[in-house]
N, C-alpha and C positions, 0 to 999 in steps of 0.2 A: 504494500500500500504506500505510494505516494504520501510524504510527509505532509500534514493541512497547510504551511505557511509557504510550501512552493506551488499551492492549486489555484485551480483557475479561479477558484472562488476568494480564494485569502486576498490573491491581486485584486482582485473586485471591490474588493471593500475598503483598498490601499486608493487604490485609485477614485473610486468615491469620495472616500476624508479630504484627500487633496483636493478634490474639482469643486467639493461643497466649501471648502476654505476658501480655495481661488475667488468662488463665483463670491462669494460676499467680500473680496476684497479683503483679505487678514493674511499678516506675514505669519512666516512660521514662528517668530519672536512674538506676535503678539498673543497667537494661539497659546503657546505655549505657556507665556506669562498667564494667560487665563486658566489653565489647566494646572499650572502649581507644577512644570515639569519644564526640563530645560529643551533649548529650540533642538539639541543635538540627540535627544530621545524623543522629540514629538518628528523630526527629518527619520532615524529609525523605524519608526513606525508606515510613516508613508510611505517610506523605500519597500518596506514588505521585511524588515533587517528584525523588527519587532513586532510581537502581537500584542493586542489586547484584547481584552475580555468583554464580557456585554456590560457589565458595570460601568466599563472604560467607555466604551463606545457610545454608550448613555450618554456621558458625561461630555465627550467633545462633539458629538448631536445639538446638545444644549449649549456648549459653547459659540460654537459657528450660526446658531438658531433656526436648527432644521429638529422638525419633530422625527422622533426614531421610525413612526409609520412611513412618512414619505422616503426615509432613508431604506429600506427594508421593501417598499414596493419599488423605488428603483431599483437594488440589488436584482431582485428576482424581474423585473422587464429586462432587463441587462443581460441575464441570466437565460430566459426563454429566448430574447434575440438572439443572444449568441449559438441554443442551441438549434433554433432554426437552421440560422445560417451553416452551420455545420454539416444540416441534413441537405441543403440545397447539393444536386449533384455538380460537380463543377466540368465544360465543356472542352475539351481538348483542341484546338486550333492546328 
């Protein structure tokens, strides 16, 4: 079994944190200052270098001010996209 923090899904929700950061405009210094954790463990976590937990996740949801629902039905649209696309056959030229 594939360790969880190299799967498609762990990257999923690395790349999430970041994009919900971006879109609201927060460096990684200020996220971090908000979370009580230094810029060089909250950059870990978005690289995919660190996990965290749903406690955790909770928590920087409510930092960036996305409710966990919206965060969790993007996950899983992101999720069924990708597994479409997967299924789509692809055409040989």
């Amino acid at each position: 079994m594939q360790k969880t923090i190299y799967s498609r899904q762990s990257k999923l929700v690395t790349t999430l944190l970041r994009e919900f950061r971006q879109a609201r405009e927060m460096t990684q210094v200020e996220l971090a200052k908000k979370l009580g954790m230094t810029q060089s463990d909250l950059s870990k976590v978005e690289r995919g270098a660190r996990r965290i937990d749903f406690v955790e996740l909770r928590h920087w949801a409510a930092a960036v001010g996305i409710d966990m629902g919206l965060f969790v039905a993007e996950f899983e649209a992101r999720l069924e996209a990708a597994s479409v696309a997967a299924q789509v056959p692809r055409r040989n030229h």
